[in-house]
N, C-alpha and C positions, 0 to 999 in steps of 0.2 A: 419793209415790204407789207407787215400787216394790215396797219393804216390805208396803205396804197390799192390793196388788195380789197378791202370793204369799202372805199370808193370808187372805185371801178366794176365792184358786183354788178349794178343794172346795165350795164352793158349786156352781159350772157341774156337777162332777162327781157329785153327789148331788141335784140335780135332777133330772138324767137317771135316778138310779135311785128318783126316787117321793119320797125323804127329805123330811118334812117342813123347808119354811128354820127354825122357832123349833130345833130339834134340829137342824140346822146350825150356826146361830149360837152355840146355846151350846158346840158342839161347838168352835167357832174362838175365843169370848170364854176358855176354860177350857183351850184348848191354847196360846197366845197371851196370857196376863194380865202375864205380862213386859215383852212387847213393846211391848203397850198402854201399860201403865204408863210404860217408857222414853220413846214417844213424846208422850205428853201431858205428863209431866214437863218435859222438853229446850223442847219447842215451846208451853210455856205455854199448851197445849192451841188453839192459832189454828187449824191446816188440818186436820187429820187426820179429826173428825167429819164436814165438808161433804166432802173428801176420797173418806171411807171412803162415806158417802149417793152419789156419783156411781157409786162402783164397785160398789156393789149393784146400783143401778138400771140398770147397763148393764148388765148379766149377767140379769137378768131381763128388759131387753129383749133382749138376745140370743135368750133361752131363748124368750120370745116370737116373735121373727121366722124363729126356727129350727122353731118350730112343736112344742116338747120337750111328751112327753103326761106332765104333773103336776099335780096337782089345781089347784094354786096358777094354772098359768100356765092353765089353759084357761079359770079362771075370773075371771082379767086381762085373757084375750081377747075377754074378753063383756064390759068394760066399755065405758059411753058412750066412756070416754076413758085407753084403755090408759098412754099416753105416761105423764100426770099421776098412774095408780095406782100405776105400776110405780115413780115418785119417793114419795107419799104412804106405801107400804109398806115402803120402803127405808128413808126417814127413821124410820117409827115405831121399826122395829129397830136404827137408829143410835142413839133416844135412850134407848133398851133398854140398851146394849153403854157409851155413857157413862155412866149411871149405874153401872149394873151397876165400871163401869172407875174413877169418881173417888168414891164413895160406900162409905166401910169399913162394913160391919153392913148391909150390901143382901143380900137372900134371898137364897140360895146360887140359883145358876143353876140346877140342878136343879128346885128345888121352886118358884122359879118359873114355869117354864114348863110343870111340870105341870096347874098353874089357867091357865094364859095362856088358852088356849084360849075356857074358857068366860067366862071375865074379858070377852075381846075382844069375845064375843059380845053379852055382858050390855048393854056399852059401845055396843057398835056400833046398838042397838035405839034409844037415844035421841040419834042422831045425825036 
């Protein structure tokens, strides 16, 4: 978790400054694909995805209970059930960061998350 934990710090830090999390993430998958790789390699991939999902989600809960003005969090704070999104949006970016991490010939992070956006949207309509 330590490891895990000091690549995921600029998340806290870039919330506070507005930064989109998908331009985070790819910021920490692309600065970080070493580390990643080492660690899922070693640990036959066991902890580190459920791992890395708690430490997102406590940092946007933080970001939430701290009250941080980012588009993301105020619009966490208007749901029925903050607790449960702030894990639901964690997770989808964890399983974003494993592919992205065990899948060679997966769209370069970039030009992924270029479409993510409307991708989500499109998705999200027929939920």
């Amino acid at each position: 978790g330590g490891v895990l934990t000091l690549i995921c710090a600029p998340i806290r830090e870039e919330l506070t400054k507005g930064i989109s999390l998908m331009t985070t993430i790819t910021h920490i998958v692309t600065s970080n694909q070493a580390q990643f790789r080492n660690m899922t390699r070693k640990n036959k991939r066991a902890a580190i995805y459920p791992d890395l999902t708690q430490i997102i989600a406590s940092i946007l809960k933080k970001a939430l209970l701290n009250t941080v003005r980012h588009p993301l969090i105020d619009r966490l704070s208007q749901t029925s059930e903050p607790d449960l999104m702030v894990f639901a949006y964690a997770g989808m970016f964890v399983g974003i960061i494993q592919k992205w991490n065990e899948t060679p010939g997966t769209p370069r992070v970039g030009a992924f998350s270029a479409n993510f956006k409307a991708d989500l949207l499109a998705l999200s309509s027929t939920l």
